[in-house]
Backbone bond lengths (Angstrom), bond angles and torsions (degrees), N, CA, C in turn:
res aa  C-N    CA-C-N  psi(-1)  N-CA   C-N-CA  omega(-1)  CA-C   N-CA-C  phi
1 X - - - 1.445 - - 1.529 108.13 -
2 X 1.238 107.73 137.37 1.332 127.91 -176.94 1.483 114.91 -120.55
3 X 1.682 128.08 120.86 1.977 130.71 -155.94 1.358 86.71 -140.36
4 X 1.451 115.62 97.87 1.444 115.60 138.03 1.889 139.46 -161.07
5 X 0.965 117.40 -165.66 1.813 95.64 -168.44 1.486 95.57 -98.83
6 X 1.517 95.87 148.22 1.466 112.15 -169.37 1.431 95.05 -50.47
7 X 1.364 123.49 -56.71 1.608 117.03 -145.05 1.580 98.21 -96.51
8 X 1.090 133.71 34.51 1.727 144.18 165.22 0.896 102.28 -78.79
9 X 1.785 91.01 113.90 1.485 106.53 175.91 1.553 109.99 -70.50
10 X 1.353 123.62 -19.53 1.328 115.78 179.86 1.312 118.52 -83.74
11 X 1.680 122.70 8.96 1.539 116.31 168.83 1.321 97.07 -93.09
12 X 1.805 137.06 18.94 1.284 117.36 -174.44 1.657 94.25 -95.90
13 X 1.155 135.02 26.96 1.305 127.41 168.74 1.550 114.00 -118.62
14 X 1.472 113.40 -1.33 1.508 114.90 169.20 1.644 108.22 -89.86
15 X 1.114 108.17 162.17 1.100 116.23 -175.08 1.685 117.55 -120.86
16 X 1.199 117.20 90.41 1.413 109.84 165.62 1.090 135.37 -72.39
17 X 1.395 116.65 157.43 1.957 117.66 -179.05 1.781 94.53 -61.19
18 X 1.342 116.25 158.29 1.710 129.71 173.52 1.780 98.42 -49.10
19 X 1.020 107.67 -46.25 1.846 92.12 -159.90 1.695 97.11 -70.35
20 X 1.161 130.60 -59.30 1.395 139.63 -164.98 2.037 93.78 -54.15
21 X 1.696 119.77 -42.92 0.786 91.03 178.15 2.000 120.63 -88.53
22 X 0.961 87.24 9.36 1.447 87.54 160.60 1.454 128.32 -106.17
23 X 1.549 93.49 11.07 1.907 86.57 158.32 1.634 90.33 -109.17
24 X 0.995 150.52 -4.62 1.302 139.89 -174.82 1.294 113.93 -92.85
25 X 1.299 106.96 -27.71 1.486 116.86 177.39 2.177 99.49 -66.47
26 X 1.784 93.99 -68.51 1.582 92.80 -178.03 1.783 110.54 -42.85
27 X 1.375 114.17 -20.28 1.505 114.06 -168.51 1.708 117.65 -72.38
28 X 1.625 110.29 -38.31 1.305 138.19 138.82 1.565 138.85 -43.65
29 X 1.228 102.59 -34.71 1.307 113.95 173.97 1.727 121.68 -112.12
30 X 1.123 102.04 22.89 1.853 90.07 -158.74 1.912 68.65 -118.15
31 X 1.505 105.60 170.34 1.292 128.24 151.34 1.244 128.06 -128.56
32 X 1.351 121.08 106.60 1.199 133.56 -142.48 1.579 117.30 -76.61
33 X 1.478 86.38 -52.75 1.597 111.38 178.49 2.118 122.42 -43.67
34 X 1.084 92.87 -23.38 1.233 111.88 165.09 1.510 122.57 -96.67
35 X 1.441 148.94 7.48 1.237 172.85 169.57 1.457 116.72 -103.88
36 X 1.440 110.89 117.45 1.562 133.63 -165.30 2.244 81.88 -77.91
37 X 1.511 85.37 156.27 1.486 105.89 177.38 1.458 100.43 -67.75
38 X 1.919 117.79 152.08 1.505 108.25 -158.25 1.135 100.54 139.63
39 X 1.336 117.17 166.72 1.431 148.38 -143.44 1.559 109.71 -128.96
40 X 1.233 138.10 87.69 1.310 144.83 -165.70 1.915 117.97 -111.69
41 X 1.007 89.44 104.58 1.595 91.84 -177.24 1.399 117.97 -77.76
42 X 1.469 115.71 131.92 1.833 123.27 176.86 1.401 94.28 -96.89
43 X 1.702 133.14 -47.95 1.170 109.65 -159.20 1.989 93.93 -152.78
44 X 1.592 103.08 66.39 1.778 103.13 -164.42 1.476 110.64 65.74
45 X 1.414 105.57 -131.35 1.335 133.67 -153.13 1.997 92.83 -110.93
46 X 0.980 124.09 -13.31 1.203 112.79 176.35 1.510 107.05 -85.13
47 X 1.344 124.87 -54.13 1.604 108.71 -177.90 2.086 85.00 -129.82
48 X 1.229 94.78 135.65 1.458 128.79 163.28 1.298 130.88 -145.57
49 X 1.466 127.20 140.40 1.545 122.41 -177.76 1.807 95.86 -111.09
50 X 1.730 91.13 160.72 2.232 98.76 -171.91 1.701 81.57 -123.18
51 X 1.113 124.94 109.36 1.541 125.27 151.53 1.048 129.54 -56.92
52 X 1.370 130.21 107.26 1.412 117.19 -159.21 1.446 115.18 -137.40
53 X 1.720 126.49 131.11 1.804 105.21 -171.85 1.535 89.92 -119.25
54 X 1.314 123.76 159.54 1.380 113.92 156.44 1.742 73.29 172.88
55 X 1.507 99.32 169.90 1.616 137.46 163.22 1.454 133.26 -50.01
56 X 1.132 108.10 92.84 1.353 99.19 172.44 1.424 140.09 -42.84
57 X 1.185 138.03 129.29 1.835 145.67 -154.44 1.466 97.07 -86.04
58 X 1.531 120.32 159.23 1.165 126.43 115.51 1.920 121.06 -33.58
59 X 1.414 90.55 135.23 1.856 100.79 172.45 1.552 122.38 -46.30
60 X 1.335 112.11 -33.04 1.507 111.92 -172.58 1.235 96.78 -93.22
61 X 1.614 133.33 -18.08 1.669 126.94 173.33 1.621 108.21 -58.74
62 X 1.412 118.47 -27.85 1.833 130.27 -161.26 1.133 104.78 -103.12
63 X 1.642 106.58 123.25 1.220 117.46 166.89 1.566 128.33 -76.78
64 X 1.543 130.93 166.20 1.258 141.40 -165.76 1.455 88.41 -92.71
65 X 1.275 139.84 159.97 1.333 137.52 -175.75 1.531 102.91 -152.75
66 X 1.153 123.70 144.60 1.687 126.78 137.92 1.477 126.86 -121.96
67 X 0.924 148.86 113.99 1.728 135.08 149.56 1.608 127.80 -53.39
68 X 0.721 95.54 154.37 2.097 101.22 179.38 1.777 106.23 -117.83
69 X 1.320 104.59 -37.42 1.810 93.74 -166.78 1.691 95.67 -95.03
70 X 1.553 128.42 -8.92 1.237 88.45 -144.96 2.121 76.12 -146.82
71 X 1.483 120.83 137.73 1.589 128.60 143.52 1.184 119.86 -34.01
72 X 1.137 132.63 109.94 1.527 110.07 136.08 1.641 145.09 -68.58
73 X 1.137 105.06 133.97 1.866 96.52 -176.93 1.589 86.52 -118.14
74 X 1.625 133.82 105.83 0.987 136.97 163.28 1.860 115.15 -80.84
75 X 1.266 113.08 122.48 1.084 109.44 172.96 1.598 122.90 -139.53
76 X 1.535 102.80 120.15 1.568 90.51 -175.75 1.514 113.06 -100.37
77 X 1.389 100.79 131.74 1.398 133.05 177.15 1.511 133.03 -67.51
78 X 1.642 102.14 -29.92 1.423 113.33 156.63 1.275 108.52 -170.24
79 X 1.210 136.39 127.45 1.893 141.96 -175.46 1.184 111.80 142.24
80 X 1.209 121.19 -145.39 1.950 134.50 139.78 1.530 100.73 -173.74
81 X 1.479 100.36 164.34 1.547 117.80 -150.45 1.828 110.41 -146.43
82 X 1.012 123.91 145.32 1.145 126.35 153.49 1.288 125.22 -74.96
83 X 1.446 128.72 112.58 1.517 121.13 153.72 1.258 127.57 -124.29
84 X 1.043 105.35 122.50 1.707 136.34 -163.26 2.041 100.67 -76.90
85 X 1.115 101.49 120.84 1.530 110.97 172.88 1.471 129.55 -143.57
86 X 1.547 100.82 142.64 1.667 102.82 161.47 1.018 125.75 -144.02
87 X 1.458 137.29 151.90 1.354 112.51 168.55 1.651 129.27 -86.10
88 X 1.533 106.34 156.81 1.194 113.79 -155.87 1.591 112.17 -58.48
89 X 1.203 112.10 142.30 1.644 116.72 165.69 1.389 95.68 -126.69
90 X 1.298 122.19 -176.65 1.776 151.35 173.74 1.355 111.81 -81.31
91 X 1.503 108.41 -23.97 1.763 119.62 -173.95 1.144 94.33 -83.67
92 X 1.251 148.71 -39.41 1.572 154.20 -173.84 1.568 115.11 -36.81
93 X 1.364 127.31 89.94 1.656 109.27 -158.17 1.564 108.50 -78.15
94 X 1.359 131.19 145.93 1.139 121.27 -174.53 1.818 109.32 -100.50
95 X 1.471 98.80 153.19 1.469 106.00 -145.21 2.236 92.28 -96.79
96 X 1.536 77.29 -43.12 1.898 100.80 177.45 1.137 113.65 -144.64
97 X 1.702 117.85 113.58 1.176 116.10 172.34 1.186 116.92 -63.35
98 X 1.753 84.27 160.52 2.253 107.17 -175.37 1.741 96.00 -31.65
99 X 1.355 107.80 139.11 1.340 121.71 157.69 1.702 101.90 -118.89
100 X 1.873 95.19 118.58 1.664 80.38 -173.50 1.405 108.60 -72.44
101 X 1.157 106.04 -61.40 1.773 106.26 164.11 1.807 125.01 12.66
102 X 1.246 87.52 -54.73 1.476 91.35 -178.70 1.669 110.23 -128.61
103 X 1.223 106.40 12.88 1.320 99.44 170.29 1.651 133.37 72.11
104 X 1.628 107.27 13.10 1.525 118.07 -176.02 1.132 117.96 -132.55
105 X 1.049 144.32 147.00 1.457 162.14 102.30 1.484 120.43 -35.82
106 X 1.010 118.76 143.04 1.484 130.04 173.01 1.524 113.25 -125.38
107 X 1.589 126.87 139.66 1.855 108.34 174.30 1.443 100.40 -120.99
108 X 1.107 101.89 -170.26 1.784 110.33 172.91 1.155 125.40 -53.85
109 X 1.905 103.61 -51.73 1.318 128.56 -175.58 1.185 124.75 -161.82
110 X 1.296 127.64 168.50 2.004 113.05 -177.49 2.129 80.11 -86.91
111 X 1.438 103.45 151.55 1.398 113.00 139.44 1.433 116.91 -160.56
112 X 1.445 136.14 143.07 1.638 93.91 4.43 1.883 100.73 -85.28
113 X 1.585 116.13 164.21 1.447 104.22 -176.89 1.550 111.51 -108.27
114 X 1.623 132.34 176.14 0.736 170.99 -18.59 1.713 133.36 92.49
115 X 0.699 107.12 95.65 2.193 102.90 -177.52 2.117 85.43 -118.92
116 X 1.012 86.78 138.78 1.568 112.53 162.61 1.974 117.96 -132.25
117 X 1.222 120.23 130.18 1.389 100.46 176.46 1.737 113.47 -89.84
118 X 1.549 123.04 119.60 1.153 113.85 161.97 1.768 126.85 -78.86
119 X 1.493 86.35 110.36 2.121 103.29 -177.74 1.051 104.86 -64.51
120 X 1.596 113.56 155.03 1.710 108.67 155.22 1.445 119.16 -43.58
121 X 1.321 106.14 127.60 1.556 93.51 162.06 1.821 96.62 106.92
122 X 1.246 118.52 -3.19 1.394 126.52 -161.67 1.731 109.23 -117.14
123 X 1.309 114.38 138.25 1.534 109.69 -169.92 1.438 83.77 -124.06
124 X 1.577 129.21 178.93 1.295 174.14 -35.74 1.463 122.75 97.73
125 X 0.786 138.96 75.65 1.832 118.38 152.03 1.367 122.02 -64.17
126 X 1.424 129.52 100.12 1.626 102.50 165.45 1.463 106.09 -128.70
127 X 1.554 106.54 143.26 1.274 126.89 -172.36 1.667 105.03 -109.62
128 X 1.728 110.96 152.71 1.127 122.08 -171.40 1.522 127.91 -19.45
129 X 1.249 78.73 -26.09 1.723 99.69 -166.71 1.941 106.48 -83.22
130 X 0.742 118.27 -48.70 1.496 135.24 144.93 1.396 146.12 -16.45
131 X 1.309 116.60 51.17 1.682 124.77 -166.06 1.554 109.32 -66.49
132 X 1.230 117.32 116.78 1.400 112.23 -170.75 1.890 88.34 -137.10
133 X 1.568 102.53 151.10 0.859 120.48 156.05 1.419 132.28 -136.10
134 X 1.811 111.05 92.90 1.623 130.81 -171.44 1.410 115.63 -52.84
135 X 0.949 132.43 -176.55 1.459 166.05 -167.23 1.602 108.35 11.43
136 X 1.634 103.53 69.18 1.313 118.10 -170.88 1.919 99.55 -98.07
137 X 1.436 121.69 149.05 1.705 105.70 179.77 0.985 104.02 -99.77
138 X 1.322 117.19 140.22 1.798 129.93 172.04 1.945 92.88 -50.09
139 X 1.326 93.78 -85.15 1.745 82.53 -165.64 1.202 100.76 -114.68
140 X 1.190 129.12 -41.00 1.391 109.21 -177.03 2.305 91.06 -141.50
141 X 1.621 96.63 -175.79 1.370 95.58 -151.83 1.870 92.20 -80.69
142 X 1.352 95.72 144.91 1.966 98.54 177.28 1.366 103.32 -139.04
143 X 0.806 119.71 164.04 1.877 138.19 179.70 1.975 98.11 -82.74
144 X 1.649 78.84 129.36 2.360 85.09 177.70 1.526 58.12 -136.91
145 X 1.807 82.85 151.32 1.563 147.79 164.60 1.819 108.26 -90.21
146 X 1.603 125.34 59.05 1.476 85.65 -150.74 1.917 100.48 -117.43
147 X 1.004 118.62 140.43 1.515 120.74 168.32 1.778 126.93 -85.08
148 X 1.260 103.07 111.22 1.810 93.56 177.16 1.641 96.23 -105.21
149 X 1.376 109.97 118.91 1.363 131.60 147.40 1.765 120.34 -70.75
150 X 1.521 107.20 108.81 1.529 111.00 171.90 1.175 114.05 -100.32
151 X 1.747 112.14 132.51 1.533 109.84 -165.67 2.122 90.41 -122.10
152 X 0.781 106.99 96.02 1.422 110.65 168.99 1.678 118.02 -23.10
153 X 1.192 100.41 113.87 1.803 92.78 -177.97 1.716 133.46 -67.78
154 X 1.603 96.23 -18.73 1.212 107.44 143.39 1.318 134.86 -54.83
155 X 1.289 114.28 -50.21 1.396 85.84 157.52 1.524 159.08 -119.27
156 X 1.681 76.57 34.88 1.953 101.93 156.26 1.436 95.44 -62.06
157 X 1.486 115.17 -53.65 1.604 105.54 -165.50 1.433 121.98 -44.36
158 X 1.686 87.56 -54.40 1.677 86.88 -177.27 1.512 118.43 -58.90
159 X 1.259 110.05 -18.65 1.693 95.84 179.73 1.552 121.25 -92.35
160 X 1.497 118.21 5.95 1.069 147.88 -157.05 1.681 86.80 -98.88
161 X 1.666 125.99 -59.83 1.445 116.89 164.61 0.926 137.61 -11.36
């Protein structure tokens, strides 16, 4: 997992693979606030962002999540949020198995967990490996602006060659 604000000047010394930085780049450059909720493709089915607004939950309303085919680049666009994380072990009981369809898993619970708050202006990386559970409310429930960019892990691989 990777936590930081799009426009940090101090992530200009990391180096991402091309696809990740081309959802970070669209993440930087897009304006969101003007964009109906929806499914927007950068490059097909390999990297796409889901625009999404709604209310942040209570913690026990939010589920634990993983994906298998696809990155997340969470980025919120306007609000802030709790997301709760761990990385994956075998002990992790699962709550709903993988639906390939949609690409998720659900578990019981993160352990051991982790809460980070995502700020406006603040992204997420989480990879397969990565159990996160998003749109948790700091204190009480508020409206996020938030964009998830999916970067196909395939083709991290291939650029990983």
């Amino acid at each position: 997992m990777i936590i930081g604000s799009i426009h940090d000047e101090d992530m200009e010394g990391i180096v991402f693979s091309p696809a990740m930085e081309r959802a970070l780049s669209y993440l930087r450059e897009t304006d969101f606030s003007k964009m109906k909720d929806g499914r927007y493709e950068i490059d097909g089915d390999r990297i796409y962002a889901t625009v999404q607004r709604y209310k942040t939950k209570p913690e026990h309303e939010c589920r634990p999540e993983s994906h298998r085919r696809y990155a997340d680049v969470q980025f919120v666009a306007e609000g802030q949020e709790i997301i709760g994380w761990c990385a994956f072990t075998p002990a992790l009981k699962v709550a709903e198995s993988y639906n390939e369809e949609k690409d998720i898993t659900f578990y019981e619970k993160l352990e051991p967990e982790s809460d980070f708050v995502l700020a406006e202006g603040s992204f997420a990386i989480l990879t397969p490996k990565d159990i996160h559970r998003p749109c948790c409310a700091i204190e009480e429930s508020l409206p996020v602006l938030k964009v998830v960019v999916k970067v196909a892990v395939e083709l991290l691989e291939e650029e990983m060659k």
